[in-house]
N, CA, C and O atoms as a Tripos MOL2 file, in Angstrom:
@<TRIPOS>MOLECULE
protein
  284   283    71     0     0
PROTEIN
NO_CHARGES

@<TRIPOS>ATOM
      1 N         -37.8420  115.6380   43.1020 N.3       1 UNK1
      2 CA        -36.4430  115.3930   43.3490 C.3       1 UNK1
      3 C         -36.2080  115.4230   44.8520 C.2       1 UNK1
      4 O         -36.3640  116.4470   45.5170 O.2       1 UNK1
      5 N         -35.8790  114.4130   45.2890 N.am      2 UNK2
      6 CA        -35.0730  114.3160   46.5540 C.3       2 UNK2
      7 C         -33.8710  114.7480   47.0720 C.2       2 UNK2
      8 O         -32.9800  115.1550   46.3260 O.2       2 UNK2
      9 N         -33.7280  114.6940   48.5040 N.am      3 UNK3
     10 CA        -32.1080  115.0010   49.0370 C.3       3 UNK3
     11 C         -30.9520  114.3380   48.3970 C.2       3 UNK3
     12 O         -29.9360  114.9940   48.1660 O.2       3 UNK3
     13 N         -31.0520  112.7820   48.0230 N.am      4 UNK4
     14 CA        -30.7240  111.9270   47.7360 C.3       4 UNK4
     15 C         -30.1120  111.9880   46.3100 C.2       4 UNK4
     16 O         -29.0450  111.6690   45.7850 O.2       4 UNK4
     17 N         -31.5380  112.6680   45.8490 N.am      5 UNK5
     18 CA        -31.2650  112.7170   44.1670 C.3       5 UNK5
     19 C         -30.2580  113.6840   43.7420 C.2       5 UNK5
     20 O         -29.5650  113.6070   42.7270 O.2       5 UNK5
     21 N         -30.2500  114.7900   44.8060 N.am      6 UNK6
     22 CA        -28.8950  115.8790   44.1750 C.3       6 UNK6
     23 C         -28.0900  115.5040   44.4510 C.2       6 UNK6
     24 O         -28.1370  115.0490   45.5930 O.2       6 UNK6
     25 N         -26.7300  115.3680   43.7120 N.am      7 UNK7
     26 CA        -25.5400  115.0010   43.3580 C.3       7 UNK7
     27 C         -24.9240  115.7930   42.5460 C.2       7 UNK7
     28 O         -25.4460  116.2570   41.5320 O.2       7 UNK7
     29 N         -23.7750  116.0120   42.9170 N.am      8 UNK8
     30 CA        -22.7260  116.6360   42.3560 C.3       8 UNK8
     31 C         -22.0960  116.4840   41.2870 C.2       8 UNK8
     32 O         -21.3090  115.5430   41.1970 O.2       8 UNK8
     33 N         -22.3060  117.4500   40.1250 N.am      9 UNK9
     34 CA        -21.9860  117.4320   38.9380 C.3       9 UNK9
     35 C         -20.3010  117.0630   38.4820 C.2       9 UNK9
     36 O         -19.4310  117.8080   38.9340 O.2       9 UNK9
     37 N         -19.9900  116.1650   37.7890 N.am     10 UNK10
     38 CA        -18.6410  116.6490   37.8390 C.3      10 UNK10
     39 C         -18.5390  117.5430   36.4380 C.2      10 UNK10
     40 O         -19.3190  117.6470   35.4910 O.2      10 UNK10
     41 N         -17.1230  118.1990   36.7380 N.am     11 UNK11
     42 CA        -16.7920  119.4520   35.6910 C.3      11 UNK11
     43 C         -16.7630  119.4130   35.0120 C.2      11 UNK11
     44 O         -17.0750  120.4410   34.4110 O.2      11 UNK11
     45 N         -16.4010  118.3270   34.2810 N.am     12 UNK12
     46 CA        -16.9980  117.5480   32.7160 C.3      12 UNK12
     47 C         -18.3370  117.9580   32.4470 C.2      12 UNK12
     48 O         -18.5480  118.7790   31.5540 O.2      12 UNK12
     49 N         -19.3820  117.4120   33.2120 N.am     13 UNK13
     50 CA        -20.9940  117.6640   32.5010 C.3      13 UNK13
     51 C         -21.2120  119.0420   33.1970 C.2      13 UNK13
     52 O         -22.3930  119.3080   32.9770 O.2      13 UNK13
     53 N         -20.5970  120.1560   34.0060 N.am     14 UNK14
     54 CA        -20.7360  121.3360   34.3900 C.3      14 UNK14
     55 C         -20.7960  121.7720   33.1370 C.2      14 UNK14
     56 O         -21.7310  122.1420   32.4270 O.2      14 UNK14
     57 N         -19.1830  121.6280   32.9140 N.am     15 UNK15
     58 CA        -18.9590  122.0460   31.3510 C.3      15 UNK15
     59 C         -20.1680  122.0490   30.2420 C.2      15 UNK15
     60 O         -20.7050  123.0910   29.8650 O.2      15 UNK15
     61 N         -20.4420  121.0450   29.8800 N.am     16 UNK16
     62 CA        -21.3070  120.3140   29.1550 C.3      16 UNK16
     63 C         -22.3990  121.4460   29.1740 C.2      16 UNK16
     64 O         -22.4810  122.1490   28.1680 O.2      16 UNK16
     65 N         -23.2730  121.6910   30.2650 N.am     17 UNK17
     66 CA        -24.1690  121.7060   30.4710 C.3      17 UNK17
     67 C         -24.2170  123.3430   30.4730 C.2      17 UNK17
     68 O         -25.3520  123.8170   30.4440 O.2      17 UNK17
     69 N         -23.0770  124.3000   30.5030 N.am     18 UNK18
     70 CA        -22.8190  125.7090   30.1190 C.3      18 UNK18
     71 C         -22.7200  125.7410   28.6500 C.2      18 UNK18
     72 O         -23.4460  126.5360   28.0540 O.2      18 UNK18
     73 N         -21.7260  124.8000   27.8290 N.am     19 UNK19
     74 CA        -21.7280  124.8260   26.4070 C.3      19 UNK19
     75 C         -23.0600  124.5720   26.0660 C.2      19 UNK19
     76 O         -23.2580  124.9720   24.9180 O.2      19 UNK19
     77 N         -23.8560  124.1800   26.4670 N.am     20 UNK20
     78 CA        -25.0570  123.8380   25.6850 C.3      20 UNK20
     79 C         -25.7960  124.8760   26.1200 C.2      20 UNK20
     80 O         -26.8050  124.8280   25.4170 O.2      20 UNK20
     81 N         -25.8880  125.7200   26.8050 N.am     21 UNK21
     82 CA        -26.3890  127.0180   27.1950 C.3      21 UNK21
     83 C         -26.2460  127.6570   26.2250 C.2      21 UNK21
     84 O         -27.0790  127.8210   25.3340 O.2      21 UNK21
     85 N         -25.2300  128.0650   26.2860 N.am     22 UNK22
     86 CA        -24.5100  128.6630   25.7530 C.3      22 UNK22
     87 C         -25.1010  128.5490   23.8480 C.2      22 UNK22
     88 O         -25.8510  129.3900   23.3530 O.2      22 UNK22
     89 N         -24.6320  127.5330   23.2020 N.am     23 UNK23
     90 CA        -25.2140  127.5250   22.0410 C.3      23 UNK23
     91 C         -26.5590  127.3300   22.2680 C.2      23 UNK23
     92 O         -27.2400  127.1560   21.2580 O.2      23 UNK23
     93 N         -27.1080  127.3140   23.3170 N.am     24 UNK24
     94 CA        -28.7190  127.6120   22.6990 C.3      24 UNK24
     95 C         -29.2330  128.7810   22.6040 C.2      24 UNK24
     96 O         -30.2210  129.0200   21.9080 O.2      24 UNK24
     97 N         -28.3900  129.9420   23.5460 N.am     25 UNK25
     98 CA        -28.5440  131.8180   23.5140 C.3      25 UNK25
     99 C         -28.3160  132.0570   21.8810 C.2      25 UNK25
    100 O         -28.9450  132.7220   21.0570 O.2      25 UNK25
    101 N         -27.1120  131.2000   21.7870 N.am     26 UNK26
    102 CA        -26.8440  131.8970   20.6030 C.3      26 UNK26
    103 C         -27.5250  131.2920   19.0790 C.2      26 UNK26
    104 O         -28.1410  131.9940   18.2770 O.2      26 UNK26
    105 N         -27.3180  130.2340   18.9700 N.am     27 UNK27
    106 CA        -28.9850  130.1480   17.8600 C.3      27 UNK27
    107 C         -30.5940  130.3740   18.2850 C.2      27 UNK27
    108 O         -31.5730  130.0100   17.6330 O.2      27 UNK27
    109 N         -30.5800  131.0560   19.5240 N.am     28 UNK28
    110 CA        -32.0670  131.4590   19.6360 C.3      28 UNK28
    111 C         -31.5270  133.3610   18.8230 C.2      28 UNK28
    112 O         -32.1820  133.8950   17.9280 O.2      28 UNK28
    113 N         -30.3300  133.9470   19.4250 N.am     29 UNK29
    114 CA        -30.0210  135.1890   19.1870 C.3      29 UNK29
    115 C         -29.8590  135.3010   17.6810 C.2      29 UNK29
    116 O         -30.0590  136.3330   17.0400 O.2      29 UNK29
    117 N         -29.4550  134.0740   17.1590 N.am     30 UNK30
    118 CA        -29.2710  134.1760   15.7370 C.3      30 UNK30
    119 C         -30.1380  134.3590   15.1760 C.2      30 UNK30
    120 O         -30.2150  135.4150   14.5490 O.2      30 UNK30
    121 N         -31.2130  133.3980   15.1390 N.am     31 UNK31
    122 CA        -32.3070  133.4580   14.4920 C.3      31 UNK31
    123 C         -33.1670  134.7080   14.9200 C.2      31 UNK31
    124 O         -33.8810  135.0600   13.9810 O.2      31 UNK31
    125 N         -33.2880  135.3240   15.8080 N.am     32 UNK32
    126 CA        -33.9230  136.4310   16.3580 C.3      32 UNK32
    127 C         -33.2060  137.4110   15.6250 C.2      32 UNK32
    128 O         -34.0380  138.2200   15.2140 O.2      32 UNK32
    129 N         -31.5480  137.8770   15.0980 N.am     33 UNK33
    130 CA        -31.2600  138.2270   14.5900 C.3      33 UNK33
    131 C         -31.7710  138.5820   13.0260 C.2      33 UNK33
    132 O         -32.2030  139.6650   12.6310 O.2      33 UNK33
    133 N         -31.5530  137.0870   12.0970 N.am     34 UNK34
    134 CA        -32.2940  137.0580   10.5950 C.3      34 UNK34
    135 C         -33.2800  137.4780   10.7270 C.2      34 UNK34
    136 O         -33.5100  138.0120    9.6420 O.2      34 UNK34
    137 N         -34.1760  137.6410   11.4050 N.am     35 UNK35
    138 CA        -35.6400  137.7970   11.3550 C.3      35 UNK35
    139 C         -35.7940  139.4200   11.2590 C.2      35 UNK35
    140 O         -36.3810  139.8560   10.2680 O.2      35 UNK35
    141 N         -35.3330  140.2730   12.1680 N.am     36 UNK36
    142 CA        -35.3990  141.7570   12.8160 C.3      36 UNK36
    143 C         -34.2420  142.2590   12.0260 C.2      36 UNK36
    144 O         -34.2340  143.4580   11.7460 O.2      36 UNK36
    145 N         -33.2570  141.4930   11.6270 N.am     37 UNK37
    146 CA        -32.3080  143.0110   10.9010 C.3      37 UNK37
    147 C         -32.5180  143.6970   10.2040 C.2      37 UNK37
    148 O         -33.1920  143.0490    9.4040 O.2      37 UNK37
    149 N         -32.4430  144.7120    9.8190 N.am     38 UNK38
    150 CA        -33.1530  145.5060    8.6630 C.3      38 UNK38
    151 C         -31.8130  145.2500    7.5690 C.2      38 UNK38
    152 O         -32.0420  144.2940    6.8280 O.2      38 UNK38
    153 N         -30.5550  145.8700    7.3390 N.am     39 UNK39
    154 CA        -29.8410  145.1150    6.6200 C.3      39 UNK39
    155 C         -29.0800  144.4270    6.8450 C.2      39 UNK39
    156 O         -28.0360  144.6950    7.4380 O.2      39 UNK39
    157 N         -29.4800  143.1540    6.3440 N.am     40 UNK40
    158 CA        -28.9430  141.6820    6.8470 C.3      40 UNK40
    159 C         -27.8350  142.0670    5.4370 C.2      40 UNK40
    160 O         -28.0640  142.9620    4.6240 O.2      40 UNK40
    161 N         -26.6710  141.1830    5.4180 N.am     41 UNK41
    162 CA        -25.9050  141.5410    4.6560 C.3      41 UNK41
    163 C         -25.5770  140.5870    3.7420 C.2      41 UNK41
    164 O         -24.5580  140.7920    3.0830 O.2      41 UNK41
    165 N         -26.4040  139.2670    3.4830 N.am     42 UNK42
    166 CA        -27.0860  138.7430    2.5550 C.3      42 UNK42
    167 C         -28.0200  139.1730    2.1120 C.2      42 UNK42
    168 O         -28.8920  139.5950    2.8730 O.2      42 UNK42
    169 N         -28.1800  139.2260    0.7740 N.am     43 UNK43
    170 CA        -29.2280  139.3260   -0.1350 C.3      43 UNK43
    171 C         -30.4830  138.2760   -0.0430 C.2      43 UNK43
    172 O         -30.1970  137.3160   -0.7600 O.2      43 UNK43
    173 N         -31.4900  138.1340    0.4370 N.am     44 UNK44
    174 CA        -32.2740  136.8550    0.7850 C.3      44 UNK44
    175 C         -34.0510  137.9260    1.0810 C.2      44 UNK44
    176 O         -34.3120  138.9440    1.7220 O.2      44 UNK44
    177 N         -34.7560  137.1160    0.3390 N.am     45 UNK45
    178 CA        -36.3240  137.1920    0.5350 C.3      45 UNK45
    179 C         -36.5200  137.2640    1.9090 C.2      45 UNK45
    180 O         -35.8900  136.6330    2.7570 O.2      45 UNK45
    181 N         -37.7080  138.3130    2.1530 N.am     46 UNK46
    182 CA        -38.5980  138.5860    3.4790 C.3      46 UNK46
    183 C         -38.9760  137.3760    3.8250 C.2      46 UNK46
    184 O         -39.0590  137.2370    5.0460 O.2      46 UNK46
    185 N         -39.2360  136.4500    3.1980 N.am     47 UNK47
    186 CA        -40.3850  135.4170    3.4470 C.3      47 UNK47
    187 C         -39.1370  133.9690    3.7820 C.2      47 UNK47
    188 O         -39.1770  133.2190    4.7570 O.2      47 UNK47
    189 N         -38.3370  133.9400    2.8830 N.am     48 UNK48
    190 CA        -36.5900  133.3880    2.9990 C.3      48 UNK48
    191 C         -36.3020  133.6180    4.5120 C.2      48 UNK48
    192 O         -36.2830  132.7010    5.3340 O.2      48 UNK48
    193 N         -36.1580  134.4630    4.7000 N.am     49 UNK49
    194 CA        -35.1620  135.3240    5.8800 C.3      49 UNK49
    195 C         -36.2820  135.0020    6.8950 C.2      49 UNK49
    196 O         -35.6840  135.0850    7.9680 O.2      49 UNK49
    197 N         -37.5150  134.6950    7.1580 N.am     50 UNK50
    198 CA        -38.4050  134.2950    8.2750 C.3      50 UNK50
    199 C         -38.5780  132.7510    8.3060 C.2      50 UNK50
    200 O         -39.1300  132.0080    9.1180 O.2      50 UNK50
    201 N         -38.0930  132.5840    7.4530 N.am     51 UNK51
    202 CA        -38.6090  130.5740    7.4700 C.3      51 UNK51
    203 C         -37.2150  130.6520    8.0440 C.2      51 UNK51
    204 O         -37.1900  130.0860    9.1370 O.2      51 UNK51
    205 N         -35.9430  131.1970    7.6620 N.am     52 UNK52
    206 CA        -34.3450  130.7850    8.3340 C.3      52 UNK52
    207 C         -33.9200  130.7820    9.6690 C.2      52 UNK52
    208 O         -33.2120  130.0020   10.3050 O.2      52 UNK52
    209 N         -34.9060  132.5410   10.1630 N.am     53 UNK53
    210 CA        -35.0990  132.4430   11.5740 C.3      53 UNK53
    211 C         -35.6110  131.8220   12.2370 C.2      53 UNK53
    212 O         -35.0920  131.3860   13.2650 O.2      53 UNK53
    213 N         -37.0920  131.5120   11.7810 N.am     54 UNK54
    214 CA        -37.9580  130.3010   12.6110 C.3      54 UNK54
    215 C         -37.3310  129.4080   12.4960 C.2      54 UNK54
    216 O         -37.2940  129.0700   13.6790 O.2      54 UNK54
    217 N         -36.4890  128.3510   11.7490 N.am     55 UNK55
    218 CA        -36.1000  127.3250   11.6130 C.3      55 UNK55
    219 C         -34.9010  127.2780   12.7270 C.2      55 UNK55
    220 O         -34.7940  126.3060   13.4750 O.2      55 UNK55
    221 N         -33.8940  128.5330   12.7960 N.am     56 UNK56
    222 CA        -32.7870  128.4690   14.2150 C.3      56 UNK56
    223 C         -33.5930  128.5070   15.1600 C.2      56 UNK56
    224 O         -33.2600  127.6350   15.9620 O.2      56 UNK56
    225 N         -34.4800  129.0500   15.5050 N.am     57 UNK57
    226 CA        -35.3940  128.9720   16.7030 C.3      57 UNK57
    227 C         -36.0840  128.1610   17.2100 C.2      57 UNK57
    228 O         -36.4500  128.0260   18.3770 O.2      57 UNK57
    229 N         -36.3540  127.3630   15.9440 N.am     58 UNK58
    230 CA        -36.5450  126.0110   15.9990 C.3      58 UNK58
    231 C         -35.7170  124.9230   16.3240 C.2      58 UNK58
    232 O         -36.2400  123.9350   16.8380 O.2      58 UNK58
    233 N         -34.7030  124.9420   16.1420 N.am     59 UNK59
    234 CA        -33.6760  124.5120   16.6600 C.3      59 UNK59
    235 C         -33.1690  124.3410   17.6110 C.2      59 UNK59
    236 O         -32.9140  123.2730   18.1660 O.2      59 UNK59
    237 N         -32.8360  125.9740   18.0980 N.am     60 UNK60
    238 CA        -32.4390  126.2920   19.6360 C.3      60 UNK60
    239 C         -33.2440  125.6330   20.7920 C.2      60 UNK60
    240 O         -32.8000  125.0640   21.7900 O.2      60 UNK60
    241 N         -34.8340  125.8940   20.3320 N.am     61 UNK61
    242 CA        -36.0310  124.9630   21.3390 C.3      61 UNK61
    243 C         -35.5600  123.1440   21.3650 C.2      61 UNK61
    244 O         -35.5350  122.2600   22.2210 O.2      61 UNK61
    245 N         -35.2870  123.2430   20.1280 N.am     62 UNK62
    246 CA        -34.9160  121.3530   20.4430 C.3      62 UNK62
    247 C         -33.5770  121.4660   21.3350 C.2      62 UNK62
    248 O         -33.5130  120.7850   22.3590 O.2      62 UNK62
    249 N         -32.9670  121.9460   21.1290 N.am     63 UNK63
    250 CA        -31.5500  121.6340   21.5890 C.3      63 UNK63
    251 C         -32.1610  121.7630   23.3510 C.2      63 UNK63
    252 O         -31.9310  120.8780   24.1750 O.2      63 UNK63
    253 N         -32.8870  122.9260   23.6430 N.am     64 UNK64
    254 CA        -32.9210  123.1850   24.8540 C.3      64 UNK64
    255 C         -33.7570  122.1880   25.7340 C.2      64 UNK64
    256 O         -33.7320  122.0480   26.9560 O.2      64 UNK64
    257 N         -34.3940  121.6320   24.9300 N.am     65 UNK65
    258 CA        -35.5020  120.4980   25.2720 C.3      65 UNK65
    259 C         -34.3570  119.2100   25.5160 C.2      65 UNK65
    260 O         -34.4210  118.5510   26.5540 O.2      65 UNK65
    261 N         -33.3410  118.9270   24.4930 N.am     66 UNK66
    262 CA        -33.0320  117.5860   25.0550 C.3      66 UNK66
    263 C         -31.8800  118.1740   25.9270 C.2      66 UNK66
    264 O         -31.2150  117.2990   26.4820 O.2      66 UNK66
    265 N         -31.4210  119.7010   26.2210 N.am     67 UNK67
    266 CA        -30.5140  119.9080   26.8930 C.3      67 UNK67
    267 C         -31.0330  119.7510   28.5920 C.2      67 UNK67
    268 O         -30.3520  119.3970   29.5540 O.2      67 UNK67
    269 N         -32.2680  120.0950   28.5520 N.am     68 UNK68
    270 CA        -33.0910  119.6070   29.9770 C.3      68 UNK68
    271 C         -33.8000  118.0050   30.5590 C.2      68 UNK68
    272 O         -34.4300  117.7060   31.5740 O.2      68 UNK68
    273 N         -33.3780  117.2960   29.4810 N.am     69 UNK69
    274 CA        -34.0010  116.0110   29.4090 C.3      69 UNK69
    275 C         -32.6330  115.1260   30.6250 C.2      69 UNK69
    276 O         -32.6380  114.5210   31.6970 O.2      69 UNK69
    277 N         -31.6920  115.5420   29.6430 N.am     70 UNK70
    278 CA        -30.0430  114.9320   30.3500 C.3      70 UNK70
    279 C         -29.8870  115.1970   31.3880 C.2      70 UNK70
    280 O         -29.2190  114.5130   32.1640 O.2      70 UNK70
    281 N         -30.4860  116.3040   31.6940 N.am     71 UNK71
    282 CA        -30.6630  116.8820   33.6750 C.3      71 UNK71
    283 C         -31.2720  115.7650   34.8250 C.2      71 UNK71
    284 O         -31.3830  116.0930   36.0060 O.2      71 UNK71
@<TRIPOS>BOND
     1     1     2 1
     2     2     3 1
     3     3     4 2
     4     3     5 am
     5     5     6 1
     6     6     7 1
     7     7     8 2
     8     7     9 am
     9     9    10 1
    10    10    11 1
    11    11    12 2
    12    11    13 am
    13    13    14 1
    14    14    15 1
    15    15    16 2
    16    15    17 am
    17    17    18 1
    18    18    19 1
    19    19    20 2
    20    19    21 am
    21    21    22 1
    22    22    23 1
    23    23    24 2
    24    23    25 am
    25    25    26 1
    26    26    27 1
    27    27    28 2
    28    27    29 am
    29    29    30 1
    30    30    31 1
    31    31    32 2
    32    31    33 am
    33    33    34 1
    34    34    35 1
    35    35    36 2
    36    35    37 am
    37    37    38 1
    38    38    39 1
    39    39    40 2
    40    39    41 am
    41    41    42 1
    42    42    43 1
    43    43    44 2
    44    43    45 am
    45    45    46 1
    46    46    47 1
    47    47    48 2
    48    47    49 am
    49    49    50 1
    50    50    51 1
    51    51    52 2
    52    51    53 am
    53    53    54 1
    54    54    55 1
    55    55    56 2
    56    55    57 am
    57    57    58 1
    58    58    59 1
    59    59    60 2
    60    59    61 am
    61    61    62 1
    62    62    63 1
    63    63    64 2
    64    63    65 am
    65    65    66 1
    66    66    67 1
    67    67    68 2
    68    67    69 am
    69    69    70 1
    70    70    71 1
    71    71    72 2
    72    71    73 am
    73    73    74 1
    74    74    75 1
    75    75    76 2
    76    75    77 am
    77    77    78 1
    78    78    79 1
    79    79    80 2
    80    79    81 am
    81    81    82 1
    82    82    83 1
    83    83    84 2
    84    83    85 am
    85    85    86 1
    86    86    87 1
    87    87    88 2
    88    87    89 am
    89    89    90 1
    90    90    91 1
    91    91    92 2
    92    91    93 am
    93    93    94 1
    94    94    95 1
    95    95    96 2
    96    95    97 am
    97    97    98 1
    98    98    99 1
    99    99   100 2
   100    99   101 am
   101   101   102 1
   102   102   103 1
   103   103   104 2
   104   103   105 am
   105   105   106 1
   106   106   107 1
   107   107   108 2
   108   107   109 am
   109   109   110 1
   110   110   111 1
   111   111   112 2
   112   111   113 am
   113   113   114 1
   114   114   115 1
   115   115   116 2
   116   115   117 am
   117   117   118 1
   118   118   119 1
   119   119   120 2
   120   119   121 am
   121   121   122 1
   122   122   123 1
   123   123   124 2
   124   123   125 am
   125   125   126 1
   126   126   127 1
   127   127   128 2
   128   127   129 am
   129   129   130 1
   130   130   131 1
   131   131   132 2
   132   131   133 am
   133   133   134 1
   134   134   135 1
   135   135   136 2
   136   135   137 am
   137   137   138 1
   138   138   139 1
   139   139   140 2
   140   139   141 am
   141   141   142 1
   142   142   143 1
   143   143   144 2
   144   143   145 am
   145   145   146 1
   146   146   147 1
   147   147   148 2
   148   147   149 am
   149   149   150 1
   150   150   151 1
   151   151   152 2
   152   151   153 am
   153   153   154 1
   154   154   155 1
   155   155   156 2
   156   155   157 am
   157   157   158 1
   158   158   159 1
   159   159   160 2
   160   159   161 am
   161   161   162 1
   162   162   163 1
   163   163   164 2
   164   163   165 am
   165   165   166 1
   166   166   167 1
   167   167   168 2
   168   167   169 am
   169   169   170 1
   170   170   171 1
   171   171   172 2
   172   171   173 am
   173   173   174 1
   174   174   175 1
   175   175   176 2
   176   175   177 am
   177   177   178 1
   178   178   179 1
   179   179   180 2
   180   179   181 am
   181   181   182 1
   182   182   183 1
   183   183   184 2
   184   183   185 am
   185   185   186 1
   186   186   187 1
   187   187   188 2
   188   187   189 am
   189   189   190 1
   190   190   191 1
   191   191   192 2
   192   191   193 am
   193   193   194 1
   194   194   195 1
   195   195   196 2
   196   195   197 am
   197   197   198 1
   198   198   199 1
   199   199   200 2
   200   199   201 am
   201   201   202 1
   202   202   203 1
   203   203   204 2
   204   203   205 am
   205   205   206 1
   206   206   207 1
   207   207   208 2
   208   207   209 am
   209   209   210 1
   210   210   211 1
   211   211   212 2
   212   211   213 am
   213   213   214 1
   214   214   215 1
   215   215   216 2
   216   215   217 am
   217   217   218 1
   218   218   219 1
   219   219   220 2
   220   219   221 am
   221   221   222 1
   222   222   223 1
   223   223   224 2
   224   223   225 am
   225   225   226 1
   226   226   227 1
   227   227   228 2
   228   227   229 am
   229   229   230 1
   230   230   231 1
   231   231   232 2
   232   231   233 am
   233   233   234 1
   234   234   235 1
   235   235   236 2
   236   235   237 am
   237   237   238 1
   238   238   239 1
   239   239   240 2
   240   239   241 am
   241   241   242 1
   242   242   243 1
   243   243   244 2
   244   243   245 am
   245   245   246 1
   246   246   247 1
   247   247   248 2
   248   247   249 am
   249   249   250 1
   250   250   251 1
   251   251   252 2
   252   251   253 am
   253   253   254 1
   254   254   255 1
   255   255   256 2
   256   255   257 am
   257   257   258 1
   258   258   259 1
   259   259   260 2
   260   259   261 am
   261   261   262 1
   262   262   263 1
   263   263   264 2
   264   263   265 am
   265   265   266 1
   266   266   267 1
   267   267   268 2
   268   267   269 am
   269   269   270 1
   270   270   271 1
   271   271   272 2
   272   271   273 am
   273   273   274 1
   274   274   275 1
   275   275   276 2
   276   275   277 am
   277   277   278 1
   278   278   279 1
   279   279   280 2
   280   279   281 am
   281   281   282 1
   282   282   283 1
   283   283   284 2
@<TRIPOS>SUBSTRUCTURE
     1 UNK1         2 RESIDUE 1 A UNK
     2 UNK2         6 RESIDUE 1 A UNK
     3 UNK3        10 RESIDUE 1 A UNK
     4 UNK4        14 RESIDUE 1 A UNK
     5 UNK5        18 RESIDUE 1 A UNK
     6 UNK6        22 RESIDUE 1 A UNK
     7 UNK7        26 RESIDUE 1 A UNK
     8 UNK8        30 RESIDUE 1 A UNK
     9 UNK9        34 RESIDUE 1 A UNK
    10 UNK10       38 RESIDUE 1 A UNK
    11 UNK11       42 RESIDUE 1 A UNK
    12 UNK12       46 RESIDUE 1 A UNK
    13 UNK13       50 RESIDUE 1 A UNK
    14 UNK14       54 RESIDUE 1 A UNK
    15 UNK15       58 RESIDUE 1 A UNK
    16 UNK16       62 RESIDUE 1 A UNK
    17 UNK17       66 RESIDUE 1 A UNK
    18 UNK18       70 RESIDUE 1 A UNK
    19 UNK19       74 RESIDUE 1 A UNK
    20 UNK20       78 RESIDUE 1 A UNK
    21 UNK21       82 RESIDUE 1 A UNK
    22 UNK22       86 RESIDUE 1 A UNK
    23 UNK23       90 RESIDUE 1 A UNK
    24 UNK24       94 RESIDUE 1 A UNK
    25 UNK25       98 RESIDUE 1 A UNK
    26 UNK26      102 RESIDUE 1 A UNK
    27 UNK27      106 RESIDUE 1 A UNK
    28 UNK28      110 RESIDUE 1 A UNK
    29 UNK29      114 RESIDUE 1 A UNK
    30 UNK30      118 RESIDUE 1 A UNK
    31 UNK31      122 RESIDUE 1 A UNK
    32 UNK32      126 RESIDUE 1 A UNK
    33 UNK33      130 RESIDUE 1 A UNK
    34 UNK34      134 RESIDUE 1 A UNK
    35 UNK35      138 RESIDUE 1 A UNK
    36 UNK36      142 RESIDUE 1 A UNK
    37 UNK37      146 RESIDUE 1 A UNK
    38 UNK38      150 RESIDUE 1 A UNK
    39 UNK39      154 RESIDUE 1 A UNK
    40 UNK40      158 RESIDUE 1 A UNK
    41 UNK41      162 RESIDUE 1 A UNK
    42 UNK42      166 RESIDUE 1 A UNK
    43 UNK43      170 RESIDUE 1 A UNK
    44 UNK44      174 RESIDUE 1 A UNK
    45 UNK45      178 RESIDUE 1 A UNK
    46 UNK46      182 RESIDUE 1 A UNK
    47 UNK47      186 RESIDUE 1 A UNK
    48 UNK48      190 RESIDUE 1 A UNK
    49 UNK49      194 RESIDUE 1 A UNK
    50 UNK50      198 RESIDUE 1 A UNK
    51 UNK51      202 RESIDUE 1 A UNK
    52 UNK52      206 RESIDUE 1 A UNK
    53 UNK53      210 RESIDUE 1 A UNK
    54 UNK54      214 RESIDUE 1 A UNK
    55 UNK55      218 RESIDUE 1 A UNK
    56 UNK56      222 RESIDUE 1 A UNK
    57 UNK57      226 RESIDUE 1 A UNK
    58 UNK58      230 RESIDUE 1 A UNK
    59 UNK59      234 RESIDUE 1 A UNK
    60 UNK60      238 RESIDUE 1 A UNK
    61 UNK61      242 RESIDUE 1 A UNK
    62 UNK62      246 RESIDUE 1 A UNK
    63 UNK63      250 RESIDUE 1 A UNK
    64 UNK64      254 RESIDUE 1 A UNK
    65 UNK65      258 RESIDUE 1 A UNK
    66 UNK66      262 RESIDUE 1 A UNK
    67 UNK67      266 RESIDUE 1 A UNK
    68 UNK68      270 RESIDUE 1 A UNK
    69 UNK69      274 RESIDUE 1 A UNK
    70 UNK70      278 RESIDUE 1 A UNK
    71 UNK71      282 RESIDUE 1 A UNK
């Protein structure tokens, strides 16, 4: 990246670009959540409750991947 290449965000994609932060803390925290709670307050299988977490975490990684792509 060049001198050239930095440019000034406008507050629109500032925005943008905190909201998507933002929900990616929080379905990485989620899923880190299902996984480690001891009582989760659904009724749901050990083995349930680790495919749900990996799967938000899975998630959160995509989101964060195309949230750095748009950069």
């Amino acid at each position: 990246m060049t001198v050239t290449d930095k440019e000034q965000k406008s507050p629109a994609k500032r925005f943008l670009f905190v909201l998507g932060l933002v929900m990616f803390s929080l379905y990485l925290v989620l899923g880190v959540a299902v996984i480690f709670w001891k009582d989760f307050p659904i009724e749901m299988d050990l083995g349930y409750r680790i495919a749900f977490g990996v799967l938000l975490i899975g998630y959160a990684s995509f989101r964060f991947i195309r949230l750095l792509k748009n950069q």
